[in-house]
Structures are given as structure tokens and as C-alpha cells.
VMD Tcl script that draws the C-alpha trace (Angstrom):
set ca {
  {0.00 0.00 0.00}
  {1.34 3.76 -0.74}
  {0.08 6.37 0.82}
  {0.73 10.03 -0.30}
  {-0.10 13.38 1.18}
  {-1.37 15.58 -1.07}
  {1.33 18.07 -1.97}
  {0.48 22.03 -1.06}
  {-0.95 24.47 -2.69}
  {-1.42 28.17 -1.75}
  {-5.20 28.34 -2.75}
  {-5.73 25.54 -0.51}
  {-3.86 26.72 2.58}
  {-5.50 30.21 2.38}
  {-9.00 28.79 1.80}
  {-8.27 26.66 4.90}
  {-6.86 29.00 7.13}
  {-10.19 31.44 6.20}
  {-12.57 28.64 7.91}
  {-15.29 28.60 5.28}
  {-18.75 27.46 6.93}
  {-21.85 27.29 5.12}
  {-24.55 29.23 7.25}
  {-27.46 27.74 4.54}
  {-28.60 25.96 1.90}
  {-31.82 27.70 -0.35}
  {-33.98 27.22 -2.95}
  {-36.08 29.53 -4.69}
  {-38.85 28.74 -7.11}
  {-40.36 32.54 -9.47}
  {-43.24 32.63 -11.88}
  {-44.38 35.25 -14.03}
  {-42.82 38.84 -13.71}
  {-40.62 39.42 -10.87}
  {-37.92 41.03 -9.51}
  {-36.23 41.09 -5.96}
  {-33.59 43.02 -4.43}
  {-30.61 41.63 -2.19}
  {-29.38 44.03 0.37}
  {-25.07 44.03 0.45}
  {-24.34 40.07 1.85}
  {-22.51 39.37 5.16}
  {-21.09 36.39 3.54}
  {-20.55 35.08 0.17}
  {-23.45 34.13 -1.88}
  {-23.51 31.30 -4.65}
  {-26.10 30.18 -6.97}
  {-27.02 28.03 -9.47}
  {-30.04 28.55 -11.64}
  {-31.75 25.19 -12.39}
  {-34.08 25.50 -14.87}
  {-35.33 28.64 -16.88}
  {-33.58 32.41 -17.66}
  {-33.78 35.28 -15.40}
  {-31.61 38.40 -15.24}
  {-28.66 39.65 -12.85}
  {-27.87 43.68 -12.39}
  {-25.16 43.99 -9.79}
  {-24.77 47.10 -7.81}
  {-21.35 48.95 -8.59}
  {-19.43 51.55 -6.53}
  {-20.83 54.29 -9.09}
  {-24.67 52.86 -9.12}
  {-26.33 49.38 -10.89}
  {-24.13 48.11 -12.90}
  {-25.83 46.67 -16.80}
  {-27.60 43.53 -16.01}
  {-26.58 39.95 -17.31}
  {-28.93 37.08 -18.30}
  {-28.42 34.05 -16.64}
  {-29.65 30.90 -18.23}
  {-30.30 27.33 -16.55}
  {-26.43 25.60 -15.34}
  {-25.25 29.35 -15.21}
  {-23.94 29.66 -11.55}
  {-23.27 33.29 -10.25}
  {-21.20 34.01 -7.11}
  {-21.67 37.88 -5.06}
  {-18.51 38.43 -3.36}
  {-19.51 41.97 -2.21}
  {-22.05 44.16 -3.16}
  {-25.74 44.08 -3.22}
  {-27.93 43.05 -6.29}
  {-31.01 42.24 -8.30}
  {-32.68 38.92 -9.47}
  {-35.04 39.75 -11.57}
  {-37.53 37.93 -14.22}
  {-36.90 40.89 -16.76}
  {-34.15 43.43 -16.43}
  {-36.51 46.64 -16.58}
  {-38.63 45.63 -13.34}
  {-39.42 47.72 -9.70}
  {-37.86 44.94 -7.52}
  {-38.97 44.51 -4.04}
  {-36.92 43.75 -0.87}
  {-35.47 40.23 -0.04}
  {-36.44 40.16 3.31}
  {-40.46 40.44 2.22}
  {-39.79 37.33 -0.22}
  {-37.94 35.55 2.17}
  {-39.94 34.72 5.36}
  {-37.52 32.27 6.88}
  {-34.47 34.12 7.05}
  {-31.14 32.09 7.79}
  {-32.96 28.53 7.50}
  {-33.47 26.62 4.23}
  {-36.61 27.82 1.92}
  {-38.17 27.07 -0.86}
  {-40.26 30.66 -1.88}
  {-42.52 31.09 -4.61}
  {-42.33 34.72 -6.17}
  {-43.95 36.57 -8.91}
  {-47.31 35.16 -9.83}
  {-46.07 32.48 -7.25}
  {-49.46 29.51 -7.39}
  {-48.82 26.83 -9.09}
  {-50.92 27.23 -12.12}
  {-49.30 31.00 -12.61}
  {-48.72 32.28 -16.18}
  {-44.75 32.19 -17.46}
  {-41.70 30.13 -17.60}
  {-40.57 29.03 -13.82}
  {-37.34 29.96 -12.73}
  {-35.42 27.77 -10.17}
  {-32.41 28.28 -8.45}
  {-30.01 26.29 -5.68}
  {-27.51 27.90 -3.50}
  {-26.58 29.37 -0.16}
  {-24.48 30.93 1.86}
  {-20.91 30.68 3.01}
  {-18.98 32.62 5.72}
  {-15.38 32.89 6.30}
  {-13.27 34.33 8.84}
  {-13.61 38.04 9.05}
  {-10.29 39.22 8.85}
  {-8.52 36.36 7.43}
  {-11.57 36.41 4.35}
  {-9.88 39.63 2.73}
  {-6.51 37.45 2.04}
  {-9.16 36.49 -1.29}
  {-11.70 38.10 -2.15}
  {-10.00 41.41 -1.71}
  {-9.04 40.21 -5.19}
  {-11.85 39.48 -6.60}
  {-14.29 40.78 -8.57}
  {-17.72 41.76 -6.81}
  {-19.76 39.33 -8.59}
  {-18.07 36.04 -10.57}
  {-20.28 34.17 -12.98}
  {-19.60 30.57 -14.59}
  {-21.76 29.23 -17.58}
  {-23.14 26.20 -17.92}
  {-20.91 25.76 -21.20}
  {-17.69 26.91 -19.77}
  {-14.61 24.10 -20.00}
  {-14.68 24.14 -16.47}
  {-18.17 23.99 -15.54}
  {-18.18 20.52 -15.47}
  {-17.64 19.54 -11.83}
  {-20.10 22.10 -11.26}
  {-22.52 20.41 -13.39}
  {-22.00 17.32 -11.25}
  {-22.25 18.67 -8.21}
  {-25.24 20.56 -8.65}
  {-26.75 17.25 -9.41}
  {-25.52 16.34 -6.69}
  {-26.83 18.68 -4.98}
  {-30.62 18.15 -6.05}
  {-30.65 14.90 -5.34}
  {-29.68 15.17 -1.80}
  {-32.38 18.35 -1.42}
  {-35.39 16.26 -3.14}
  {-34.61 13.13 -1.18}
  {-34.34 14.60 2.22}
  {-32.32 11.38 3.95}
  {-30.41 11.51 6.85}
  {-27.09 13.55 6.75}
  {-28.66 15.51 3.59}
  {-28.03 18.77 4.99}
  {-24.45 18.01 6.16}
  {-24.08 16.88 2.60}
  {-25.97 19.54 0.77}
  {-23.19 22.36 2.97}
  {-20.12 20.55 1.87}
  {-21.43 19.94 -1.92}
  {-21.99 23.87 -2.04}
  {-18.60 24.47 -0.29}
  {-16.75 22.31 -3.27}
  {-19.20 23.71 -5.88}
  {-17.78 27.35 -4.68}
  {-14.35 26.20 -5.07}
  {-15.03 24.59 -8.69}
  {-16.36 28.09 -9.62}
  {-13.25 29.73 -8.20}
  {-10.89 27.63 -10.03}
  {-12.86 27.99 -13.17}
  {-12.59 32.25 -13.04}
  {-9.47 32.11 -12.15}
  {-8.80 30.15 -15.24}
  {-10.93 32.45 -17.71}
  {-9.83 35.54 -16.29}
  {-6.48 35.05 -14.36}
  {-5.46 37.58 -11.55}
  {-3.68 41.13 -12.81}
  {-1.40 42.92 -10.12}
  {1.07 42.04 -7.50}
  {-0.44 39.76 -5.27}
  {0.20 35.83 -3.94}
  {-3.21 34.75 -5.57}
  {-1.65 35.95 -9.25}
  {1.85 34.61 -8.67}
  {0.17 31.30 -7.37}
  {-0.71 30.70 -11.14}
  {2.74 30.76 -12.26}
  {4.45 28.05 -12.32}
  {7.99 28.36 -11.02}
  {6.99 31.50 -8.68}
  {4.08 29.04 -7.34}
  {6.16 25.94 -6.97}
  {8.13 28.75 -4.18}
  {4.73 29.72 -2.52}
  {3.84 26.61 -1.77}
  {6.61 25.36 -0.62}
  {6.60 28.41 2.18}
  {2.86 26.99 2.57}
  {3.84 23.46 2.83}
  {6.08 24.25 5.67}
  {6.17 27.60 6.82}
  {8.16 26.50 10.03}
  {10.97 26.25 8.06}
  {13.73 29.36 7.74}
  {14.04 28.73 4.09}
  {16.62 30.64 2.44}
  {16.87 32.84 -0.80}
  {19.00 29.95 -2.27}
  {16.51 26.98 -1.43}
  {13.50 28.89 -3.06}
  {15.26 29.84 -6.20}
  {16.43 25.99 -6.69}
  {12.97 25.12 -5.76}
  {11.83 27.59 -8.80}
  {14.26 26.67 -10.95}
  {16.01 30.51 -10.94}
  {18.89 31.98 -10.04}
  {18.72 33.82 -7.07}
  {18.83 37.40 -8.19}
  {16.31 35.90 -11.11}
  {13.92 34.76 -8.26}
  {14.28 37.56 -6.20}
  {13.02 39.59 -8.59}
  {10.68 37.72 -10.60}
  {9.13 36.92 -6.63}
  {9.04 40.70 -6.00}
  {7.75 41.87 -9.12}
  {4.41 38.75 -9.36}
  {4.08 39.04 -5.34}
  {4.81 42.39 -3.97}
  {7.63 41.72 -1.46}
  {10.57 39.84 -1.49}
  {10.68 36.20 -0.81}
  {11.61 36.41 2.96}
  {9.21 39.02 3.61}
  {6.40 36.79 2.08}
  {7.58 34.04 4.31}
  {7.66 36.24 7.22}
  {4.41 37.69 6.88}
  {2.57 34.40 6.34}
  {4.02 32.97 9.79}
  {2.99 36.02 11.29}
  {-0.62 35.59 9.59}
  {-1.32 32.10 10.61}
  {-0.50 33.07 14.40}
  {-2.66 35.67 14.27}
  {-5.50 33.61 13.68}
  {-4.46 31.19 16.27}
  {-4.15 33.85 18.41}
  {-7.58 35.13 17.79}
  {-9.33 32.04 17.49}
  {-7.82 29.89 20.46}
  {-6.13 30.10 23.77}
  {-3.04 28.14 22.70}
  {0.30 29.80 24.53}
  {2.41 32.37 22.88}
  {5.15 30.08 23.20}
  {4.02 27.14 21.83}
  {2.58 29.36 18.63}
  {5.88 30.55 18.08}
  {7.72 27.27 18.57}
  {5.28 25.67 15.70}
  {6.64 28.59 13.54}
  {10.02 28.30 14.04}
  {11.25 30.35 16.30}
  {13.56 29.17 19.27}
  {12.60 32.42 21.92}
  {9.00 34.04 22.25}
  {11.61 37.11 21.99}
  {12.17 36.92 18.63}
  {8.58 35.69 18.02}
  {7.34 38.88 19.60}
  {9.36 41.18 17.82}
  {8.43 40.10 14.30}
  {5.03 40.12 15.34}
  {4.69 43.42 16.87}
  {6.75 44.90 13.89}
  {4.35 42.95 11.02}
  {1.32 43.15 12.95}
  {1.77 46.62 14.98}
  {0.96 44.89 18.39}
  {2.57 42.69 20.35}
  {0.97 38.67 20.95}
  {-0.90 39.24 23.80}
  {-2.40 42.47 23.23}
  {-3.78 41.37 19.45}
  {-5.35 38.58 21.52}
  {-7.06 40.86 23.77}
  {-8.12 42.70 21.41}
  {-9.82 40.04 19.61}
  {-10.98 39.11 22.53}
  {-13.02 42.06 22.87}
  {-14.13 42.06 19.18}
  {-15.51 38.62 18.96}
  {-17.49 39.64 22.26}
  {-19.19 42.42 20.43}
  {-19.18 39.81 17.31}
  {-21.50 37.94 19.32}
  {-23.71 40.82 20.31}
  {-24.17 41.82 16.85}
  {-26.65 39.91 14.43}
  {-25.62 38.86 11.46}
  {-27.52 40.37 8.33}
  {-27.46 38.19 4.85}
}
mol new
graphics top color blue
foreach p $ca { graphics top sphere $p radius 0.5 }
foreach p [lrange $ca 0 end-1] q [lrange $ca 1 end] { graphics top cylinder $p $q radius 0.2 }
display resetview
């Protein structure tokens, strides 16, 4: 028998470290002429339309941005922003939250005409919502467009396709674990659609999501991923890219944004903040994961990366996940 791990990559490690959990699964059934609006999401929104044609109009910065037709296996996901599902694109819509009379829980709402023997084509869509860690959640979709959409023809819809039959099944047969199972199918159905954007429209800038996509730069990322204890050198993560090391150094700096050692530095300092925030593991044995023989020297370059030192970023988030919890969350 041969057992493997499955080697690194940065997409991964960031999606893990951001803690996705799927708050619900929905699905919506519209008749006739409609058109509702969806206040700005507290978490990330994805959808698939099942059967029929209906029309999307994003909200911009500037105002409503032109509205796109989405067509049955056409999956849409809002990273930020409020928007507008509508029947036709020149419709009043009305507020969510009067469609919607189960908020948080899983629905199925008729809208529009909404009886069953109402006039026009039926439009039916899957999807939910998925929250990630607050802070750690900019580390992506900081980079991302407001809304992403994937058609139902796109080379990489495929999986997506799959899962969303997937994903009916388990919602029209209602057995036991089918919610559990209906989460994680949307969780992998949001990655699918990641992976397929980011291979139709690829990352511009400086910025670890971009230089994840190229192929000797990546091979460096994830090795700092794969093992971010380590105190790799300059020298190590050129061979590992195949450079030289003032090649690497440069071609690291120029697709990433800092130098290699700085990247490497920063990410340490990233995944103890979140352990810091999310735990009440010791200082010490947080920085002797990461590599670092004193809680002296694990201080420092976290008070000069992150601004404060260990312990007072942990109070701190302390005190904000207290007020977290006092807060409702809106969708």
C-alpha cells in the first residue's frame, strides 16, 4: 500500500486557514414577472439557476451596474455588493427580506405570480451561503471581482454540473445527513467556480493569488505553505523555482509584492494571528510551531508585522468577537 499526502498548494492553505462554513442551503422557485432586491451580503453568496432564464444587475461603486442574463447551469457568485434577481431586467424589484420569510434557515419561496398554475416560464435556483473568517476572508476576495459568474458551457463547468446534481438529489430526497451533505457539496461547488474564473480571467497585479498561477513563482509559494516552520533561504526557493537567485528575487518581488523572505515572514505572522484570535493556545508554543527558538524573537516580528505585540492582538480580539456575538448577522 502507498500512501501520499497531497502536496500544497497556496489556494488551498489560504482557503483553509479562512474557515469557510456554510450558514445555509436555499432554494427559490419565481413565476411570471418578478424582480427582488438583495441588500449588500454578510457572507458570500452562490447560486445556481436550475431551470429557466432570469436576469442579474449587480450594484457597482458608481450605481447598478448593466444587467446579465443568466440561463439554466449558469452559476453566479456575489462576493460583495448588493444586487437584483429579476424575471426581466426593466422591473421595480422589491426587498429580499419580504420574499424571504424564513431568514437564515433553508426555503423554498414562490415569487412573482407564485401559485402553481401561474402564467410564465418558472425559474429555479439552488444555493446558499458561506462565511469565512472576518479578517482572514480579505486574504481572497480582496481580489476578486464583486460578482463572478460561470456558464453552464464553460470548459470548467463541469464539476459544477455534477455537483449541482448532486446537490438536487440530496435536497429532493431529504435522507439523513442531507443537509451536512448539501453544505459541503456547495462548499466544493464554490471552489469549482473559483478555479474555473481564475482560469478564464487570471489575476492582474502584485499579489500571492496571481503569482500562485505561475508556475515556477508558485512551486516557491507553496513550498513556504507546505512548511512555513521552516527558515528557508533565498538559495533553497530559487532551486525550488528553478532561478537563479537574483532571477527569483526579482521575478518573486515583481508577481508578489515583497521579497521572498518578507512573504515568508508575513505568512508565519498571519497564521498566528488567527491562532491567536481564534484559540487560547500559549504564545510560546505558537511561536515554537513557527520556528522560532525564543518568544523574543517571536514577539518582535510580530509586533513589527502586525503593529501589536501577541498578547495584546489577543485581547483585542478578545473584545471584538465579544461584540461579534452581540451583533446579528444580516445576509
Amino acid at each position: 500500500m502507498i500512501v501520499q499526502n497531497a502536496p500544497t498548494d497556496v489556494l488551498s492553505d489560504v482557503l483553509r486557514l479562512m474557515q469557510a462554513q456554510t450558514l445555509c442551503s436555499a432554494r427559490l422557485a419565481a413565476r411570471g414577472d418578478w424582480s427582488i432586491r438583495f441588500q449588500p451580503p454578510s457572507a458570500i453568496k452562490f447560486n445556481v439557476v436550475t431551470t429557466g432564464t432570469c436576469w442579474i444587475r449587480p450594484d457597482g461603486p458608481d450605481g447598478p451596474e448593466a444587467p446579465r442574463r443568466l440561463d439554466a447551469g449558469d452559476c453566479f457568485v456575489v462576493v460583495r455588493g448588493g444586487f437584483v434577481l429579476a424575471s426581466a431586467p426593466d422591473l421595480s424589484p422589491v426587498p429580499a427580506a419580504e420574499v424571504f420569510q424564513a431568514p437564515g434557515g433553508e426555503a423554498r419561496v414562490n415569487v412573482g405570480d407564485g401559485a402553481p398554475d401561474g402564467h410564465g416560464d418558472e425559474v429555479r435556483f439552488l444555493g446558499g451561503s458561506v462565511r469565512f473568517d472576518r479578517l482572514d476572508g480579505g486574504l481572497l476576495f480582496d481580489l476578486l471581482p464583486r460578482l463572478l459568474m460561470i456558464r453552464g458551457g464553460a470548459p470548467g463547468a463541469a464539476p459544477v454540473g455534477w455537483l449541482l446534481e448532486q446537490l438536487d438529489r440530496e435536497w429532493r430526497g431529504g435522507t439523513v445527513g442531507s443537509q451536512l451533505a448539501c453544505n459541503d457539496l456547495l462548499r466544493l461547488m464554490f471552489v469549482h467556480a473559483l478555479r474555473t474564473h481564475l482560469s478564464e480571467q487570471p489575476p492582474q497585479g502584485a499579489n500571492w493569488l496571481a503569482a500562485s498561477l505561475d508556475p515556477s513563482i508558485g512551486r516557491a509559494l507553496g513550498a513556504i505553505h507546505g512548511e512555513p516552520c521552516r527558515n528557508w533561504t533565498l538559495a533553497e526557493l530559487a532551486g525550488i523555482a528553478g532561478r537563479s537567485r537574483s532571477s527569483f528575487a526579482a521575478a518573486f518581488r515583481e508577481r508578489v509584492g515583497v521579497p521572498p523572505i518578507d512573504y515568508m515572514l508575513r505568512w508565519r505572522m498571519r497564521l498566528a494571528a488567527t491562532r491567536l484570535r481564534q484559540g487560547q493556545e500559549p504564545v510560546s508554543a505558537i511561536a515554537a510551531s513557527l520556528g522560532y527558538l525564543s518568544d523574543s524573537a517571536f514577539s518582535a516580528t510580530f509586533r513589527r508585522i502586525i503593529g501589536v505585540s501577541p498578547a495584546r492582538y489577543r485581547a483585542g480580539a478578545d473584545r471584538q468577537a465579544a461584540s461579534d456575538r452581540g451583533s446579528p448577522i444580516r445576509s
